[in-house]
KEDRENKOL-781709 format. One record per residue (C-alpha): residue number from 0; residue in one letter; x, y, z. Coordinates in Angstrom, 1 decimal. Example, Ala and Ser with C-alpha at 12.3 -4.5 7.8 and 13.67 -1.06 7.14 Angstrom:
# KEDRENKOL-781709
ATOM     k   r       px       py       pz
ATOM     0   A     12.3     -4.5      7.8
ATOM     1   S     13.7     -1.1      7.1
END
This chain:
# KEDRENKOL-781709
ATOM     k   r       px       py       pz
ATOM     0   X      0.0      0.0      0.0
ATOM     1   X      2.8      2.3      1.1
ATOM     2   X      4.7      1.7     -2.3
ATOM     3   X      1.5      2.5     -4.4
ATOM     4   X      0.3      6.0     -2.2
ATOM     5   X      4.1      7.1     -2.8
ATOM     6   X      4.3      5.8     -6.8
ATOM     7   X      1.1      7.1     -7.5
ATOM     8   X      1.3     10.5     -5.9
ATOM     9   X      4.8     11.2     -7.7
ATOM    10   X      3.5      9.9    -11.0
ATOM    11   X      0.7     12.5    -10.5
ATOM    12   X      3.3     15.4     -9.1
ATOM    13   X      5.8     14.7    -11.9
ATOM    14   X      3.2     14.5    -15.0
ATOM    15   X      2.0     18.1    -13.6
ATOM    16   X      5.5     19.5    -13.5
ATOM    17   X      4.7     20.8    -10.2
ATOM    18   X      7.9     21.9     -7.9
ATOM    19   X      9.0     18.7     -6.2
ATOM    20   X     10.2     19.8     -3.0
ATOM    21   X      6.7     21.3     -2.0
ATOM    22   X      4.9     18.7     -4.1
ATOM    23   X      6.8     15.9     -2.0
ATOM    24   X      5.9     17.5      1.2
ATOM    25   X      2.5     17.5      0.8
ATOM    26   X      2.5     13.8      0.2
ATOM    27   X      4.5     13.8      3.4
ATOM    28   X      1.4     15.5      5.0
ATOM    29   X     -0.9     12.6      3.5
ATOM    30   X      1.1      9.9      4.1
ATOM    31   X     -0.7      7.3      6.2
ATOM    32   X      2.2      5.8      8.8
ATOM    33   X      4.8      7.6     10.5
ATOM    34   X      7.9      6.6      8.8
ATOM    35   X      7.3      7.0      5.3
ATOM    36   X      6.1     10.6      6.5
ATOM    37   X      9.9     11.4      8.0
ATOM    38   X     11.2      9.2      4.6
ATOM    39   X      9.3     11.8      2.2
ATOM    40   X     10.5     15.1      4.3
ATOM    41   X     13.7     13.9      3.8
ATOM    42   X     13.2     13.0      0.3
ATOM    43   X     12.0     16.8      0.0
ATOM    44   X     15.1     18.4      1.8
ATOM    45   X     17.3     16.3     -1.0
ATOM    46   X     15.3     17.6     -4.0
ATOM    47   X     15.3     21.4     -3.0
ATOM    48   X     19.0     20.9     -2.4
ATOM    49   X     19.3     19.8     -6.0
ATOM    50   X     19.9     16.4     -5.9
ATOM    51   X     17.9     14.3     -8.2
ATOM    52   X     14.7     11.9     -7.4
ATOM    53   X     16.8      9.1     -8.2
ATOM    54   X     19.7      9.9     -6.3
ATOM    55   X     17.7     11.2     -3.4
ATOM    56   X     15.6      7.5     -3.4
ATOM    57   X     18.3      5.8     -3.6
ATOM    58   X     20.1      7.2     -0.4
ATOM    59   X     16.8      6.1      1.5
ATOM    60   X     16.9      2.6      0.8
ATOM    61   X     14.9      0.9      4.6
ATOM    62   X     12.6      3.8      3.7
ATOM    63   X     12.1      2.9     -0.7
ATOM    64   X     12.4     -0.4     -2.0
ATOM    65   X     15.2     -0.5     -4.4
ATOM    66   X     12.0     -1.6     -7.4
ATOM    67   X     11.0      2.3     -7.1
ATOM    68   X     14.5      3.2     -6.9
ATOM    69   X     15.3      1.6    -10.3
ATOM    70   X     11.6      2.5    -11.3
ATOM    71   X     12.7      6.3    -10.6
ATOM    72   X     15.8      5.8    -12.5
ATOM    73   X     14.8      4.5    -15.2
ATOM    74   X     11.8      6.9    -15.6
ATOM    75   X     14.3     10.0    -15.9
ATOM    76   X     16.6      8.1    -18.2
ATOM    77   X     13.9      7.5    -20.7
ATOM    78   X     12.2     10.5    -19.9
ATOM    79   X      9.0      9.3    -18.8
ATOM    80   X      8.9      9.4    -15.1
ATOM    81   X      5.1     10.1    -14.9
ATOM    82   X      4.0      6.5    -16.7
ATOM    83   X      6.8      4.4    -15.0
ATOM    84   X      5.6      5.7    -12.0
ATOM    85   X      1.9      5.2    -12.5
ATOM    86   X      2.2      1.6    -13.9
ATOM    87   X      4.4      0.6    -10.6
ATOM    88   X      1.1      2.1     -8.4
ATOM    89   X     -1.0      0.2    -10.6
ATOM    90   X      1.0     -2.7    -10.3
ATOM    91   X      1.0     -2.4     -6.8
ATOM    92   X     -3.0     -1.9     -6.0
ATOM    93   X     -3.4     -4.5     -8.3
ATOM    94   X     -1.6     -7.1     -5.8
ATOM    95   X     -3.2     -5.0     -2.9
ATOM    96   X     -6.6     -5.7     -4.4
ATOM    97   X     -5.8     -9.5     -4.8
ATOM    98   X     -4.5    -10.1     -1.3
ATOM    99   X     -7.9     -8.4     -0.1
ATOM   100   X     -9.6    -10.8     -2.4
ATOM   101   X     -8.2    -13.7     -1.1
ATOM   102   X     -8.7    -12.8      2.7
ATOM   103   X    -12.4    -12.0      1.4
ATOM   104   X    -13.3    -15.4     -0.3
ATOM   105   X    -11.7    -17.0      2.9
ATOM   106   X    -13.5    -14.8      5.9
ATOM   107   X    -16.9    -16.3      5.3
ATOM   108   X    -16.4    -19.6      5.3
ATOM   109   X    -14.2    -20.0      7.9
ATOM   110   X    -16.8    -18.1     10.7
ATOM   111   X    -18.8    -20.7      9.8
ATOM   112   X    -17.0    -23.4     10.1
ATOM   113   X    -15.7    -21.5     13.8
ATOM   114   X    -19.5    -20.8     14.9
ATOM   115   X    -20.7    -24.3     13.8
ATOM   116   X    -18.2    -26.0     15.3
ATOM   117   X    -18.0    -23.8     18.8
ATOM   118   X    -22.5    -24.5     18.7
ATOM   119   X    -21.3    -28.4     18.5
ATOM   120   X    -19.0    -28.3     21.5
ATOM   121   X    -21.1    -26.3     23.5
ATOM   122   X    -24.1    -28.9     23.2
ATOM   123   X    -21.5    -31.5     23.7
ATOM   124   X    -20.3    -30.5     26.7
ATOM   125   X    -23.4    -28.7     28.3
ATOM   126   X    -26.6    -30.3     26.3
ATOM   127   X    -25.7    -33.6     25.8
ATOM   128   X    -25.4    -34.9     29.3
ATOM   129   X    -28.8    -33.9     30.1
ATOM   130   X    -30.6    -35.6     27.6
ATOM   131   X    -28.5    -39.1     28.4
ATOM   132   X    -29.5    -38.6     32.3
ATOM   133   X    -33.0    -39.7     32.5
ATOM   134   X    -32.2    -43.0     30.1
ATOM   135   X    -29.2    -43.8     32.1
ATOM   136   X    -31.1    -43.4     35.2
ATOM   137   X    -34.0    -45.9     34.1
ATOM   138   X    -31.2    -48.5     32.9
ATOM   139   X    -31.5    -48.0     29.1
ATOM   140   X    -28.9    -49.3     26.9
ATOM   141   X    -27.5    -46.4     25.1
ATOM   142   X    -26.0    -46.7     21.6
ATOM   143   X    -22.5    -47.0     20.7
ATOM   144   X    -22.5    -43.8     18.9
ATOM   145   X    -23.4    -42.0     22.1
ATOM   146   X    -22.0    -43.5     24.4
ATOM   147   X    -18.9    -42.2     22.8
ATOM   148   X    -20.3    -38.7     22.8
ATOM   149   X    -20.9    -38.8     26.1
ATOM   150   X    -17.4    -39.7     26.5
ATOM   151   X    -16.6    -37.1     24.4
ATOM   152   X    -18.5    -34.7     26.4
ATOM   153   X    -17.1    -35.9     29.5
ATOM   154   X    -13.7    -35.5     28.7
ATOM   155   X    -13.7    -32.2     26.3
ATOM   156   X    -11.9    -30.1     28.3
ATOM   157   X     -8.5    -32.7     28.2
ATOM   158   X     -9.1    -33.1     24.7
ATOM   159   X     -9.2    -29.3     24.1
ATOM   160   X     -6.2    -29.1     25.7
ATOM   161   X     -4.4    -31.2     23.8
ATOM   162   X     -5.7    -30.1     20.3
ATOM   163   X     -4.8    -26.3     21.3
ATOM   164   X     -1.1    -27.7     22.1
ATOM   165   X     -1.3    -29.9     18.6
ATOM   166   X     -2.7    -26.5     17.0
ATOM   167   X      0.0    -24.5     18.4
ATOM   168   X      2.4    -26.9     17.1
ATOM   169   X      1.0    -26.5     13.7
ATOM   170   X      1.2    -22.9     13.9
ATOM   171   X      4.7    -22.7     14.9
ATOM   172   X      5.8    -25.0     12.3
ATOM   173   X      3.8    -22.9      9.5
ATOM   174   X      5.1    -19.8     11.1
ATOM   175   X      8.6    -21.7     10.3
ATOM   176   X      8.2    -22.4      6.7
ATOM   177   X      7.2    -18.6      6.2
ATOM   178   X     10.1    -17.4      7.2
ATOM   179   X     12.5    -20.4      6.2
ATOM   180   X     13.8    -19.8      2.8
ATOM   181   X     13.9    -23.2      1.8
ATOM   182   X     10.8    -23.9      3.4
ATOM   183   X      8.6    -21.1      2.1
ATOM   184   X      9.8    -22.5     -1.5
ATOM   185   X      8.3    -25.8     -0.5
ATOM   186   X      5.1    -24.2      1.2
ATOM   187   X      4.5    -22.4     -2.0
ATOM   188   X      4.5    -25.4     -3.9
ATOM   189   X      2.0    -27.1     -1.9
ATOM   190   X     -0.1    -24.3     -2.2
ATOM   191   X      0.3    -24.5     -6.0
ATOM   192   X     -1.0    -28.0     -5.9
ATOM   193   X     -4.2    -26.8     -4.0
ATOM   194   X     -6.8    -26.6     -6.2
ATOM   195   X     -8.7    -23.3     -7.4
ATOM   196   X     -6.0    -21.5     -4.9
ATOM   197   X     -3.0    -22.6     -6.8
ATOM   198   X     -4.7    -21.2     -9.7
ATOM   199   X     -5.3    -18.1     -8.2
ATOM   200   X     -1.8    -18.0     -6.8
ATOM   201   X     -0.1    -18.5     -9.9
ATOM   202   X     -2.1    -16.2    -12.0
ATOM   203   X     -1.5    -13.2     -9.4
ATOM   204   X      2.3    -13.8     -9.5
ATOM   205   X      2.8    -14.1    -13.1
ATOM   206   X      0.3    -11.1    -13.5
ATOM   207   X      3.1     -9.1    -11.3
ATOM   208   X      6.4    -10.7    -12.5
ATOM   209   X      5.1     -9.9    -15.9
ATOM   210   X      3.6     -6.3    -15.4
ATOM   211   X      7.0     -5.1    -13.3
ATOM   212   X      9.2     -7.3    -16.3
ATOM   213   X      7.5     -5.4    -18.8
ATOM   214   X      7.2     -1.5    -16.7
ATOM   215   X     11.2     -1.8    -17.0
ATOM   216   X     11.9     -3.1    -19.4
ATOM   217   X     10.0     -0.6    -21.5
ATOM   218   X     11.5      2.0    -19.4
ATOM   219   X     15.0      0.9    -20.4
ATOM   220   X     16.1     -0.8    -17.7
ATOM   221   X     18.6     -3.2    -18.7
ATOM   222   X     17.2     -6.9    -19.1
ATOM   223   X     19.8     -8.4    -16.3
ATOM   224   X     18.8     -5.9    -13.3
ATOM   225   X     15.0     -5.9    -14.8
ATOM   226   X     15.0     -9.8    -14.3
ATOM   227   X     16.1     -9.3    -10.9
ATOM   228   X     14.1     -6.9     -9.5
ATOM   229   X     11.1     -8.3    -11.3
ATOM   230   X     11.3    -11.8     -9.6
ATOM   231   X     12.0     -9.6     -6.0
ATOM   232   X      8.4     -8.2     -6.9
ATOM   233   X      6.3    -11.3     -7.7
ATOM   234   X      5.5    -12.1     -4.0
ATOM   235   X      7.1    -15.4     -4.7
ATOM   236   X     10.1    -17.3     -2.8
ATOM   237   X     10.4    -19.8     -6.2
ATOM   238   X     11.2    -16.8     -7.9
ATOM   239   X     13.3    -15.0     -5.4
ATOM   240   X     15.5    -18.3     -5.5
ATOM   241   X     15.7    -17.9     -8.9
ATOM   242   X     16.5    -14.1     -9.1
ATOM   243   X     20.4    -15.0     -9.4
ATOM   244   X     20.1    -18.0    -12.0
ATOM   245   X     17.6    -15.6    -14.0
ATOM   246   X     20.0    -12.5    -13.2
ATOM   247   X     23.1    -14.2    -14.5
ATOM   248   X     21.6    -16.3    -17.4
ATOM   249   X     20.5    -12.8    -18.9
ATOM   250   X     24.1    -11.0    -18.5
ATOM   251   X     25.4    -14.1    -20.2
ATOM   252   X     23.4    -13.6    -23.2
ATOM   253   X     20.5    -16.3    -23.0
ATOM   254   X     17.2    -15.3    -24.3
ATOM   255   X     14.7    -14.5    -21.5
ATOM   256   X     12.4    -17.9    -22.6
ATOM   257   X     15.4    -20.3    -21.8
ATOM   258   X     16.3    -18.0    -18.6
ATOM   259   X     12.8    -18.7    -17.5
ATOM   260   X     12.4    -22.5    -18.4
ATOM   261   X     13.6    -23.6    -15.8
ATOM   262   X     11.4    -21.7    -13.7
ATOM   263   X      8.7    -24.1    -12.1
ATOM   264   X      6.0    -21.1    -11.4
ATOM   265   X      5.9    -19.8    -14.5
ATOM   266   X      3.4    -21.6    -16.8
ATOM   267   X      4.3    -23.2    -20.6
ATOM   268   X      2.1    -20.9    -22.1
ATOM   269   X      3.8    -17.9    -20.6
ATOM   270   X      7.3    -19.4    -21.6
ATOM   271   X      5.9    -20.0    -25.4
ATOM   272   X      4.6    -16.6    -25.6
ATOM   273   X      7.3    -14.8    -24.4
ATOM   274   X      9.8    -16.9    -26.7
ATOM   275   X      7.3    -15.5    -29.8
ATOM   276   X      7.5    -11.7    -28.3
ATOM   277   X     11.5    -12.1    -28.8
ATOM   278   X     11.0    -13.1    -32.1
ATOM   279   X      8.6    -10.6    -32.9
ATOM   280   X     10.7     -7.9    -30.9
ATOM   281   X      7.7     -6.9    -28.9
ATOM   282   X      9.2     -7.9    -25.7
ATOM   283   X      7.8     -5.1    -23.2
ATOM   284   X      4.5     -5.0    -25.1
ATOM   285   X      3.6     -8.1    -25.1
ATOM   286   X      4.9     -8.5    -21.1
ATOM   287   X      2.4     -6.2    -20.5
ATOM   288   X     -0.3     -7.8    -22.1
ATOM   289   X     -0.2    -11.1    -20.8
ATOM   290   X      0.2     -9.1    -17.0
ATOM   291   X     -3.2     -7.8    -18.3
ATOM   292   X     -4.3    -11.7    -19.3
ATOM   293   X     -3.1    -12.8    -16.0
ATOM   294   X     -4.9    -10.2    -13.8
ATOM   295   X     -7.5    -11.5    -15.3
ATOM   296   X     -7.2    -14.9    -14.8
ATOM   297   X     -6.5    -14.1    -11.2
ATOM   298   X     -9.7    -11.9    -10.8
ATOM   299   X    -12.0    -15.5    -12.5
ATOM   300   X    -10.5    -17.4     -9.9
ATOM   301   X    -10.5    -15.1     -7.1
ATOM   302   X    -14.4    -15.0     -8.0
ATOM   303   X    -14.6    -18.4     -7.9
ATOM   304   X    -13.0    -19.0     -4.7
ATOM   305   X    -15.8    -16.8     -3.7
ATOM   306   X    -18.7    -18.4     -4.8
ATOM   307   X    -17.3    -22.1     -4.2
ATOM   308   X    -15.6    -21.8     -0.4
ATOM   309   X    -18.8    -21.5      0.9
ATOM   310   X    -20.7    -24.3     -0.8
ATOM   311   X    -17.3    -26.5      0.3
ATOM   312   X    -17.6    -25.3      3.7
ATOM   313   X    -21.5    -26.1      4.6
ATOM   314   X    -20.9    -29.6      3.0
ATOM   315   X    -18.0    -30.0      5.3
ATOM   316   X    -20.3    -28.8      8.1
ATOM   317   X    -22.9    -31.1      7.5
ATOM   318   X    -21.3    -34.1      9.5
ATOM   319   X    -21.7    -31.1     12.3
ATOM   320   X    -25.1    -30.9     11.8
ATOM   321   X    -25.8    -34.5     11.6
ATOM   322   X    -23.4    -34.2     15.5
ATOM   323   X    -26.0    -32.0     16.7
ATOM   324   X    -29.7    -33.6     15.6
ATOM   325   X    -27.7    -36.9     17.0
ATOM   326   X    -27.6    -35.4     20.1
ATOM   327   X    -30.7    -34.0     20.8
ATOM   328   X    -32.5    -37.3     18.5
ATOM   329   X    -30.5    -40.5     19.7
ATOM   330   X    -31.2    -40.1     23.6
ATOM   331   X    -34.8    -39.8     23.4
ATOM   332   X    -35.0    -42.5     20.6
ATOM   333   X    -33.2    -44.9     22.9
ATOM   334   X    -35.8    -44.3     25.9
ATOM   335   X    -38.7    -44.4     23.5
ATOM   336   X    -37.5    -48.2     22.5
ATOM   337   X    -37.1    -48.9     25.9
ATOM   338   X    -40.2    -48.1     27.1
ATOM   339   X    -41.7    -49.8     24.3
ATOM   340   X    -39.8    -52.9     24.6
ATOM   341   X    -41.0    -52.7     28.5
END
């Protein structure tokens, strides 16, 4: 968010030829956290001193990631600051806009599933031993099935206990492969393999790789650095681990279709048509339109995790439901045959 308010807002000040130094602090009256508002007044003390935006980005670099750096660069070298910039804010509401997705398709489903199951427990451990009382007490023969509910029931504070240690466990070792190198490669691979979120995944990081590969390349960038900074930008460890391989293949002379072969993320079709851009000589161009074709591939499935989580979700609950009517249907059943049968 921070590197799309401060893209956008000098795309706009630079395509207005406005004076920088007041320009940029203005933005540093807008910004939204605390930091980036010192990072910007700084920023405007280099400009009215005369150093450039590039130069005065670059000696920031905690505060500006070193993509708006080269972004900035590469803008004044081709002389077109004001697009370079305001394709890197797009760029970066774009992924924005995807993450918020993603959180959105997952939200609903999953208070379900925490509400369902919390209304189980609670009649498990509160409900159900009232409604097995009376048949106990008159000597009736429950059912397997709940008899091991009222187990259950009995013993759900223990067996909390241990699933919130298991749970915690589980958290901790996720927390590990997120910040892991080697292990955040492998969690992203398994999340590739999910269905419908794989697809989204992959979609939203080659709609980024290819929208950032194409912004700098087009702003002359040269293809080396623009690999690099490109696979920094996709939001993806696979490519990160890459960066070097792709980096170095690209200073040696190999075409950017065998640099990215290798590449496990990146899809055939992306690696045909980028091969048939080189040959064309449409490199950035087309880069730019399959980040469009991608964005939009991410957006189908992004709507499709929406409208398919929650169907997934209530047929995973239903075994909860069928908990619950057992619990208030079984004891009553089993005294109703037992006064029969008497």
């Amino acid at each position: 968010e921070e590197l799309a308010f401060v893209s956008g807002q000098l795309a706009a000040l630079t395509a207005r030829e406005a004076p920088l130094g007041s320009g940029l602090r203005a933005m540093a009256a807008d910004a939204p956290s605390g930091p980036l508002r010192d990072a910007l007044s700084r920023l405007a003390d280099d400009v009215e001193r005369g150093v450039s935006l590039s130069k005065a980005v670059q000696a920031q670099p905690v505060a500006f990631p070193e993509l708006l750096a080269a972004a900035v660069e590469a803008g004044e070298a081709s002389n077109s600051l004001p697009d370079v910039l305001s394709m890197l804010s797009r760029n970066s509401r774009m992924v924005a806009n995807l993450r918020a997705r993603a959180w959105q398709a997952a939200i609903y489903p999953a208070s379900i599933l925490v509400l369902s199951t919390g209304f189980a427990l609670f009649a498990l451990k509160f409900f159900l031993p009232s409604l097995v009382q009376v048949p106990k007490e008159l000597g009736v023969e429950l059912p397997g099935f709940l008899v091991s509910l009222d187990w259950l029931g009995a013993h759900l504070g223990g067996l909390l206990t241990v699933s919130g240690l298991v749970g915690v466990a589980t958290a901790l070792a996720v927390f590990a492969t997120r910040t892991q190198p080697p292990l955040q490669a492998t969690w992203e691979r398994l999340v590739l393999w999910t269905p419908l979120v794989g697809r989204f995944v992959r979609s939203a990081v080659q709609a980024r790789f290819c929208r950032m590969l194409g912004l700098l390349l087009k702003a002359g960038v040269p293809v080396s650095r623009a690999l690099r900074l490109a696979a920094r930008s996709g939001a993806s460890k696979m490519l990160e681990r890459a960066e070097e391989s792709l980096g170095g293949q690209a200073e040696r002379g190999c075409s950017l279709s065998l640099a990215l072969a290798p590449v496990s993320l990146c899809s055939g079709t992306l690696w045909w048509m980028v091969e048939m851009a080189e040959k064309r000589g449409d490199l950035p161009d087309a880069l730019l339109d399959m980040a469009d074709h991608y964005e939009q591939e991410s957006e189908h499935a992004a709507g499709l995790m929406n409208a398919l989580l929650p169907a997934v979700f209530v047929v995973a609950l239903l075994p909860v439901l069928w908990l619950v009517v057992g619990l208030v249907l079984l004891p009553l059943i089993s005294l109703m045959a037992s006064i029969g049968s008497g």
